[in-house]
KEDRENLO-639017 format. One record per residue (C-alpha): residue in one letter; x, y, z. Coordinates in steps of 0.02 Angstrom, whole numbers, plus 50000, padded with zeros to 5 digits. Example, Ala and Ser with C-alpha at 12.3 -4.5 7.8 and 13.67 -1.06 7.14 Angstrom:
2
+---+-------+-------+-------+
| r |  east | north |    up |
+---+-------+-------+-------+
| a | 50615 | 49775 | 50390 |
| s | 50684 | 49947 | 50357 |
+---+-------+-------+-------+
! end
This chain:
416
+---+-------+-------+-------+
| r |  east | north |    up |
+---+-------+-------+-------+
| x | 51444 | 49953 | 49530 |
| x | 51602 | 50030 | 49608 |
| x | 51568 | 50213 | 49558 |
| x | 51421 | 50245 | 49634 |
| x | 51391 | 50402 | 49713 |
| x | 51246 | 50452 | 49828 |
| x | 51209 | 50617 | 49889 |
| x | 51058 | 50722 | 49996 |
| x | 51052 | 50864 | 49906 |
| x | 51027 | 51049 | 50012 |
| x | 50820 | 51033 | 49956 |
| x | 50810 | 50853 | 50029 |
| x | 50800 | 50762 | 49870 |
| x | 50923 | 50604 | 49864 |
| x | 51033 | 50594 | 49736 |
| x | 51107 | 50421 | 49654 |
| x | 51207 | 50400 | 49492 |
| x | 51342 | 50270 | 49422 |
| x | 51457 | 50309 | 49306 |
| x | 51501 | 50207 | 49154 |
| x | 51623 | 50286 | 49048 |
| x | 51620 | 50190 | 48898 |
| x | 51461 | 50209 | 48857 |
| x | 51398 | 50370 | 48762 |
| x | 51220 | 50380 | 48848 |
| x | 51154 | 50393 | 49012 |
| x | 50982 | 50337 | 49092 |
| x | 50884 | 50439 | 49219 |
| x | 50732 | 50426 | 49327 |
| x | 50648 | 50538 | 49438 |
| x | 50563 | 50415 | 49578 |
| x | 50387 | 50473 | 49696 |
| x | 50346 | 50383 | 49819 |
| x | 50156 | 50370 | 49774 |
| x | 50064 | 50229 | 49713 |
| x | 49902 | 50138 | 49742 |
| x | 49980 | 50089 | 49909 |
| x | 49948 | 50268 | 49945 |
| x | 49761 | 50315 | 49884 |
| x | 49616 | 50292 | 49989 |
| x | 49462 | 50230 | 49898 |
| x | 49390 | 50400 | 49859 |
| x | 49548 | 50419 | 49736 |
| x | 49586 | 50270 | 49687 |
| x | 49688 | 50283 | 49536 |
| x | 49751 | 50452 | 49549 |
| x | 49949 | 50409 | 49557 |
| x | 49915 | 50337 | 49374 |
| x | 49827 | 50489 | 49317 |
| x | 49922 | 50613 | 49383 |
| x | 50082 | 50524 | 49302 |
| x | 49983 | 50548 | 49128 |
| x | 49935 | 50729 | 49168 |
| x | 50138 | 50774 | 49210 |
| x | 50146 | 50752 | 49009 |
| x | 49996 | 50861 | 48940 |
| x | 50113 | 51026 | 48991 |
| x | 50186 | 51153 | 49098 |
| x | 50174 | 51345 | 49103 |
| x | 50336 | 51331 | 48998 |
| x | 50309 | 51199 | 48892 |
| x | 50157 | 51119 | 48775 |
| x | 50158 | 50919 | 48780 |
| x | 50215 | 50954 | 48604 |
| x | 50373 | 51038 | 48649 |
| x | 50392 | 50905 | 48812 |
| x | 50419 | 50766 | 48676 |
| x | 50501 | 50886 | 48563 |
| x | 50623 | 50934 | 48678 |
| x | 50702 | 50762 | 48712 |
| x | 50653 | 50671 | 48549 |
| x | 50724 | 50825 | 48452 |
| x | 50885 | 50734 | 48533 |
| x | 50869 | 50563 | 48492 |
| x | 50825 | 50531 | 48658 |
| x | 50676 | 50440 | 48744 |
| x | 50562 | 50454 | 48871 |
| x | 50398 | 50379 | 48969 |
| x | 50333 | 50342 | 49132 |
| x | 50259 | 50196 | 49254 |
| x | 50151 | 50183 | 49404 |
| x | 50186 | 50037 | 49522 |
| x | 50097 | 50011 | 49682 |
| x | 50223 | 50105 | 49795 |
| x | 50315 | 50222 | 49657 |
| x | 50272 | 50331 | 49501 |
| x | 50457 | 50316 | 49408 |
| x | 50455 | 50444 | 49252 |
| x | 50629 | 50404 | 49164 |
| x | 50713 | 50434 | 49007 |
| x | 50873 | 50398 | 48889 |
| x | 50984 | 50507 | 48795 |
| x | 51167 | 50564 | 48739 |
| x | 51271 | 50609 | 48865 |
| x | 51283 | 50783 | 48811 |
| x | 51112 | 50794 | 48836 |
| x | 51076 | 50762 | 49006 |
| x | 51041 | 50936 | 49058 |
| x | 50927 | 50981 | 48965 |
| x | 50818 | 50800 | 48973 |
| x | 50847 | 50854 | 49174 |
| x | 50771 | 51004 | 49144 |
| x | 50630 | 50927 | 49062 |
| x | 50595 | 50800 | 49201 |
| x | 50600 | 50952 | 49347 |
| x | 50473 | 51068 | 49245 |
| x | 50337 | 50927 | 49214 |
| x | 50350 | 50845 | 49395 |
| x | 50351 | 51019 | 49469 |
| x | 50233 | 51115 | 49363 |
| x | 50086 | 51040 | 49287 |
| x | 49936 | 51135 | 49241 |
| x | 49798 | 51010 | 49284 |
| x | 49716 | 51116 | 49145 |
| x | 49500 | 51042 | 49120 |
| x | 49518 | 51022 | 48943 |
| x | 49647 | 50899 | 48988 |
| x | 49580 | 50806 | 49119 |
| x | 49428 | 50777 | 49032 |
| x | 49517 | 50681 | 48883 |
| x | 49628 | 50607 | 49000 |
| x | 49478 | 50508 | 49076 |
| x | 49410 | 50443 | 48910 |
| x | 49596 | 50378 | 48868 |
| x | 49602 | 50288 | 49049 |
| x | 49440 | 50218 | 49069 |
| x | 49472 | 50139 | 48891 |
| x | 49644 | 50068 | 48970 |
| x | 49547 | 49994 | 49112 |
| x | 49414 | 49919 | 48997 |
| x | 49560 | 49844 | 48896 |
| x | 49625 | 49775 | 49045 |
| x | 49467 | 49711 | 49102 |
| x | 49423 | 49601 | 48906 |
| x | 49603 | 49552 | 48934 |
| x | 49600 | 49410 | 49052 |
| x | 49792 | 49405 | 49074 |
| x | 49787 | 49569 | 49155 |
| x | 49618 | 49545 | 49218 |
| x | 49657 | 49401 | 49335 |
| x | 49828 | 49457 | 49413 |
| x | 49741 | 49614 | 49460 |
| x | 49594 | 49517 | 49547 |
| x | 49716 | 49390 | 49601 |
| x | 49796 | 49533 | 49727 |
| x | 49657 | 49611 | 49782 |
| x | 49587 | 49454 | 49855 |
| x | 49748 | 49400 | 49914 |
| x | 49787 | 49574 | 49992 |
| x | 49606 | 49616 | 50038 |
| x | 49605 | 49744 | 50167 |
| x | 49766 | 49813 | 50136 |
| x | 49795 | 49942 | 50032 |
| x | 49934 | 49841 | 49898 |
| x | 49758 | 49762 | 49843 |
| x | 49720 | 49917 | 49745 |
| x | 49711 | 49917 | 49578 |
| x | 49848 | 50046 | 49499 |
| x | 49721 | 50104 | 49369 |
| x | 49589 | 50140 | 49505 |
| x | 49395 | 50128 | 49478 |
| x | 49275 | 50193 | 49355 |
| x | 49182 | 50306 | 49506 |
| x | 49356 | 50387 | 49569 |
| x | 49428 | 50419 | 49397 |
| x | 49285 | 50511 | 49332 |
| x | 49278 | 50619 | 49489 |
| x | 49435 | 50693 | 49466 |
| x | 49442 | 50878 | 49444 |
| x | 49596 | 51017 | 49427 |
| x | 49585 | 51029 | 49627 |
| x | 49579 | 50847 | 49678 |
| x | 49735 | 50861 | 49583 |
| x | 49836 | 50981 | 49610 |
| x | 49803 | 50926 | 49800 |
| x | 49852 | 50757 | 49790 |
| x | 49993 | 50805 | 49713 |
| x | 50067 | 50943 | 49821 |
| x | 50059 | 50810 | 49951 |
| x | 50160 | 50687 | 49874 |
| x | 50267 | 50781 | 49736 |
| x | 50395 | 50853 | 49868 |
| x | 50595 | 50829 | 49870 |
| x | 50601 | 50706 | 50019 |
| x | 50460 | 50621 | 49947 |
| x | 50581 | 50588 | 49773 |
| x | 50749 | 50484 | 49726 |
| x | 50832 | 50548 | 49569 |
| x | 50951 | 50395 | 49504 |
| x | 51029 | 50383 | 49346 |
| x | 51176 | 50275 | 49253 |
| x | 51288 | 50292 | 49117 |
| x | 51410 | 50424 | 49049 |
| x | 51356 | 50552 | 49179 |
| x | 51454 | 50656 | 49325 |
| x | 51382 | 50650 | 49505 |
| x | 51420 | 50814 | 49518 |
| x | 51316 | 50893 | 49362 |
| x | 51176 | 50777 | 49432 |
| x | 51182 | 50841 | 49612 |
| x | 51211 | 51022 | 49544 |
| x | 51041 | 51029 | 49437 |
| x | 50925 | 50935 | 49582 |
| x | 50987 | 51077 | 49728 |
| x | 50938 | 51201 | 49558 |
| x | 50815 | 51137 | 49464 |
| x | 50713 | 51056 | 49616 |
| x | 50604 | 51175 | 49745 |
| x | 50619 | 51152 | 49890 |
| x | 50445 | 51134 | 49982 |
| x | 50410 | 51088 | 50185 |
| x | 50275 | 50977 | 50158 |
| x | 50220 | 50821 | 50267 |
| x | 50169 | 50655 | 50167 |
| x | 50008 | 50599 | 50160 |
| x | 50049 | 50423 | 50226 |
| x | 49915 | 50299 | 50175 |
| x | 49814 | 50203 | 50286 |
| x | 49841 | 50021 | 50320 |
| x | 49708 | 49928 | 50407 |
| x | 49768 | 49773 | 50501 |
| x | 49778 | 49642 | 50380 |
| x | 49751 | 49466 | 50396 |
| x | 49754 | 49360 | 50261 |
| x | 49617 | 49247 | 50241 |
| x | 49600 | 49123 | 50077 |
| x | 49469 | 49162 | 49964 |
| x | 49402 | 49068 | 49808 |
| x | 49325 | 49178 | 49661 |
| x | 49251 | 49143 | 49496 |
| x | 49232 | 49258 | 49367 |
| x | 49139 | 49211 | 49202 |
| x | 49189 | 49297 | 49013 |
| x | 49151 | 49263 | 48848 |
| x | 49298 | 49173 | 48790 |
| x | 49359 | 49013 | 48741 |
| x | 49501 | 48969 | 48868 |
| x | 49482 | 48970 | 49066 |
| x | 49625 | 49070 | 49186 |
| x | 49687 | 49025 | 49352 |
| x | 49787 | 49086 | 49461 |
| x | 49812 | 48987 | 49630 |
| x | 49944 | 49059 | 49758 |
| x | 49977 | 49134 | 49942 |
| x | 50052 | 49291 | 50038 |
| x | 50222 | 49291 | 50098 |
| x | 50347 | 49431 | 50153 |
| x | 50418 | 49558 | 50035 |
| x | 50617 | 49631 | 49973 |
| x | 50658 | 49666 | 50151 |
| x | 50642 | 49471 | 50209 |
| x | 50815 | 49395 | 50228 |
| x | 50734 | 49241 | 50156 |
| x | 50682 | 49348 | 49975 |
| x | 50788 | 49229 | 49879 |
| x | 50748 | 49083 | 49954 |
| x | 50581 | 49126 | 49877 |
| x | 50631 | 49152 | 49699 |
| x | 50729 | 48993 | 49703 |
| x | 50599 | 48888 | 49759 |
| x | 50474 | 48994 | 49627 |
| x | 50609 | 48946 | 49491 |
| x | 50624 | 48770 | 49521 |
| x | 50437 | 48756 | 49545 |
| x | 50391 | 48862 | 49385 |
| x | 50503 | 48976 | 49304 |
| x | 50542 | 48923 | 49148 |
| x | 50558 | 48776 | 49019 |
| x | 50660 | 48686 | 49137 |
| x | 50552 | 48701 | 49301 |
| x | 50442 | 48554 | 49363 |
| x | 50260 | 48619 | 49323 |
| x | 50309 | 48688 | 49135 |
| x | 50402 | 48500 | 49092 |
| x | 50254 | 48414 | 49179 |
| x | 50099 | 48517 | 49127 |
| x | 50165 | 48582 | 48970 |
| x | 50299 | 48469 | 48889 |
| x | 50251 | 48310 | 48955 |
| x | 50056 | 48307 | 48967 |
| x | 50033 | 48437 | 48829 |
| x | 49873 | 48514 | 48941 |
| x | 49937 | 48723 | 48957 |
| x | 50012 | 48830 | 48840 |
| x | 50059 | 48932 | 48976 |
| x | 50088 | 48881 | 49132 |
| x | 50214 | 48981 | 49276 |
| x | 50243 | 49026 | 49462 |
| x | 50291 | 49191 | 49510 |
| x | 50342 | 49302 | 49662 |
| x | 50280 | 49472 | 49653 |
| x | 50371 | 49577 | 49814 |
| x | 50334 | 49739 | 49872 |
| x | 50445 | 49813 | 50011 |
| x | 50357 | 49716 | 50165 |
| x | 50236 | 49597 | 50079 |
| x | 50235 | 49487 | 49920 |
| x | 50112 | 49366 | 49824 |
| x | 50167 | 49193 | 49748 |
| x | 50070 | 49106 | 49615 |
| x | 50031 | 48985 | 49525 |
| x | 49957 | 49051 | 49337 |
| x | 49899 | 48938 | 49179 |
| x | 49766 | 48945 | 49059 |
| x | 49697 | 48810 | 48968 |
| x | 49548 | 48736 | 48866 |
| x | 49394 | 48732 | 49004 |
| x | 49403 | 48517 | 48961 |
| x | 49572 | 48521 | 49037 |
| x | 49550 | 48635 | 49194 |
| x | 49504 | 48506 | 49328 |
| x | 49663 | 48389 | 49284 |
| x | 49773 | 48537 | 49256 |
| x | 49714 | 48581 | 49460 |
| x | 49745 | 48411 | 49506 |
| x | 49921 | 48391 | 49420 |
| x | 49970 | 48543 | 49488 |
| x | 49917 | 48477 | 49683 |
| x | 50012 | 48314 | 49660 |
| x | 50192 | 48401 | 49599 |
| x | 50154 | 48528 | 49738 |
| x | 50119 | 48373 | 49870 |
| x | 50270 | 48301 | 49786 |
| x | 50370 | 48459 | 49825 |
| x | 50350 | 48451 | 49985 |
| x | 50360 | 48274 | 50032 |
| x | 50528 | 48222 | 49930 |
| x | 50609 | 48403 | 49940 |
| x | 50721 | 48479 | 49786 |
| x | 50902 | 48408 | 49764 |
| x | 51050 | 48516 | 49770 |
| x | 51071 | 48494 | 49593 |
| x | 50913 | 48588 | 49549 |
| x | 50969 | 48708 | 49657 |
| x | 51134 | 48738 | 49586 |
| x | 51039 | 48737 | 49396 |
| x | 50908 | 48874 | 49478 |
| x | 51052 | 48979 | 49570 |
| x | 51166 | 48982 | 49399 |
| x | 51004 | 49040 | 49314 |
| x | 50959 | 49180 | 49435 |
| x | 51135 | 49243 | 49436 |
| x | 51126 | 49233 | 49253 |
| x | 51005 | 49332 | 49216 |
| x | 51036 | 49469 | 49349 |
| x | 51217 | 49471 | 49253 |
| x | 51146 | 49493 | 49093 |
| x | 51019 | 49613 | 49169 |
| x | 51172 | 49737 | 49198 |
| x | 51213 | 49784 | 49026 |
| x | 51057 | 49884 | 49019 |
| x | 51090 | 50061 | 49087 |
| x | 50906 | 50076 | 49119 |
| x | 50912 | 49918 | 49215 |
| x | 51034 | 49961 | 49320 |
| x | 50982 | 50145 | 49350 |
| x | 50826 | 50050 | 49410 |
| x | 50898 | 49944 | 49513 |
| x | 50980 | 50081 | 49610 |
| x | 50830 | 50176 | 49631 |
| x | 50758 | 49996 | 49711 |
| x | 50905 | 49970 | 49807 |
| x | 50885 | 50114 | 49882 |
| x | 50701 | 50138 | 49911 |
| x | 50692 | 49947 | 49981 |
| x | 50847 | 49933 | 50088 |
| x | 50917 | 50127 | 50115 |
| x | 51078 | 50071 | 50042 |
| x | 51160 | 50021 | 49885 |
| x | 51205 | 49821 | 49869 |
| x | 51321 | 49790 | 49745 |
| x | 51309 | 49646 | 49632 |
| x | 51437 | 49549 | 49725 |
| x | 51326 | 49529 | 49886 |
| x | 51202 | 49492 | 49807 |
| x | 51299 | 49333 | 49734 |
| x | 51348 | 49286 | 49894 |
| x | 51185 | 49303 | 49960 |
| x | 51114 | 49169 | 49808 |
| x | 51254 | 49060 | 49863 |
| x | 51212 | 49061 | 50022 |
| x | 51036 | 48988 | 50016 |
| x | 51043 | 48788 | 50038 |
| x | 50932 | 48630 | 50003 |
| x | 50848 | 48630 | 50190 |
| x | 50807 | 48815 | 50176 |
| x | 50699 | 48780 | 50013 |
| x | 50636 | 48635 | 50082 |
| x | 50575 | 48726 | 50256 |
| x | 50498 | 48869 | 50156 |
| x | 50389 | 48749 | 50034 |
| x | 50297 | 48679 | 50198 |
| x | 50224 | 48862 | 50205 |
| x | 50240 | 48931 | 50044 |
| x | 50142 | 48757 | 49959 |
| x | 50036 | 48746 | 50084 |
| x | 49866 | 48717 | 49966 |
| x | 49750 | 48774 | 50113 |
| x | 49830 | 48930 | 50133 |
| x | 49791 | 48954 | 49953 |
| x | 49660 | 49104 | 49872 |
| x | 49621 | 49039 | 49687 |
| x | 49551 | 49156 | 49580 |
| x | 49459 | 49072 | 49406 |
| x | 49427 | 49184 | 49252 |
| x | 49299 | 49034 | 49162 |
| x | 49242 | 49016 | 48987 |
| x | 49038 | 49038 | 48965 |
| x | 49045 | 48878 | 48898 |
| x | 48924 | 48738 | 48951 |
| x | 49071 | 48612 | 48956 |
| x | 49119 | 48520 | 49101 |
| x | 49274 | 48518 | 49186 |
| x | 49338 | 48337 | 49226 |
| x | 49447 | 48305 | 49354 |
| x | 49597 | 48180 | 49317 |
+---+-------+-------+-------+
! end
């Protein structure tokens, strides 16, 4: 990443690009900071909405001509909500970037919030949140980190509640939005065939500026406190997640975390998959993870298996975490987990998207760029004892919430 460019544009939006001149395409994506982290309960789920609404059309364009107007191009474009950003992004030919800018400013500037729209928009989001809830593999991460993060707003769910989303109204809106939708509120980053310049040039143009405050959220004091829930469903397999809080991307120890996480249960290689899985054929599925948001983070522990199997699945898992912790990890299975990180960050980069993305993150997380190279050092850096220290508080089972998603059926789980 040695041409990257940032700049604060005269309307306060910052600007981030890298060129890469052999490619013909470029990727771009307009960043607000607004997620659930941001909504109080009486609009919960209005970052999500709003980010379909930006797409139903402007004063100058239909949401037919929005898609027109890049697809006409053979380019590409969508959206996401996370819990601290709404990222709308797109792809295209080089040549094209002013005009798919152009796009992106009208739609995040100017929608019309128009009642027609809204309306439908609530039928097609209260379906998405009922397909989330019959789909227990979204179900339970969501209810995983809202009991782990209970009383602090990254508990929210993204796609809100049923009560908030069918308040919503053209006003609610349009006021939401002027208090978040603001220059110093965005990041514009992009990568690919692109100048700096152009880039700079059509967000001091294209971009109003507005003196507007943010409408911080509101973060009661949170202490975490382990929770057990059980949910019941109609279906044939029972869900688990088991796991704890730790500290988020600005932790110096972040990838001491993922480290541990991939030796633990990343992969076909890690200790619970070739235990569980491969050698006691219990789990189809069967992974840790570390979710990390800029100051907080969950880690967890996430299988599903036939409602027979649950109890020994639990009681596997306990002994290779006790096992963790008592005998340590060798630096060979560190070395194996560091090539594999740096690996896949590596092959990460040949995705313009990717890497547009991970400037926006660098950024937003860290208020600098850190090139690759650091980053490398950084893996290097992490030894044995470190791992070792952070499983004593990372694996400890009492700090553990669990959250079950169980099968209605009348079997009994049997320990091992």
């Amino acid at each position: 990443m040695e041409k990257v460019k940032e700049t604060l544009s005269d309307n306060g939006i910052r600007v981030i690009s890298e060129r890469i001149s052999h490619v013909k395409s470029f990727s771009l994506g307009f960043w607000v900071q607004t997620g659930s982290n941001f909504e109080g309960d009486d609009v919960s789920g209005i970052s999500h909405f709003i980010e379909h609404m930006l797409f139903k059309g402007t004063k100058k364009r239909s949401a037919r001509r929005i898609a027109e107007d890049i697809e006409a191009y053979g380019g590409y474009m969508n959206a996401f909500t996370s819990k601290e950003h709404t990222c709308y992004y797109g792809r295209g030919r080089a040549k094209y970037l002013r005009k798919t800018f152009d796009v992106f400013a009208d739609m995040i500037q100017n929608p019309l919030f128009r009642d027609r729209d809204i309306a439908n928009e609530k039928g097609v989001i209260l379906d998405e949140l009922r397909d989330c809830n019959d789909n227990p593999d979204d179900m339970i991460f969501d209810k995983f980190e809202e009991v782990l993060f209970a009383g602090n707003p990254l508990g929210n769910s993204i796609l809100g509640r049923e009560e908030s989303i069918t308040s919503f109204n053209n006003e609610i809106l349009h006021r939401y939005h002027s208090g978040h939708y603001f220059p110093s509120n965005m990041l514009i980053s992009a990568s690919g065939n692109i100048s700096h310049e152009l880039l700079t040039e059509l967000a001091s143009k294209l971009i109003i500026p507005k003196n507007v405050q943010p409408e911080l959220q509101i973060i009661n004091p949170f202490e975490y406190k382990p929770e057990e829930v059980i949910l019941q469903k109609n279906i044939e397999q029972d869900y688990c997640i088991l796991g704890n809080v730790t500290s988020g991307n600005t932790d110096d120890k972040r990838y001491v975390k993922r480290l541990l996480s991939l030796v633990l249960g990343e992969g076909s290689a890690s200790r619970l998959y070739q235990t569980v899985r491969e050698r006691m054929g219990m789990t189809y599925q069967i992974n840790s993870f570390v979710q990390s948001y800029k100051d907080l983070a969950s880690f967890g522990i996430y299988f599903s298996t036939n409602p027979r199997q649950t109890g020994k699945v639990l009681s596997t898992i306990s002994k290779e975490l006790k096992k963790f912790n008592e005998k340590g990890i060798s630096e060979k299975e560190l070395k194996k987990a560091k090539e594999y990180m740096k690996g896949s960050m590596l092959l990460s980069l040949e995705s313009t998207s990717n890497r547009m993305i991970k400037l926006a993150n660098s950024y937003m997380n860290y208020k600098r760029l850190i090139p690759f190279e650091e980053v490398l050092k950084m893996i290097d850096a992490v030894t044995v004892d470190e791992v070792n220290q952070l499983s004593k508080e990372l694996l400890d089972e009492s700090r553990f919430s669990k959250v079950y998603i169980k099968s209605n059926s009348k079997i009994i789980n049997t320990a091992a």
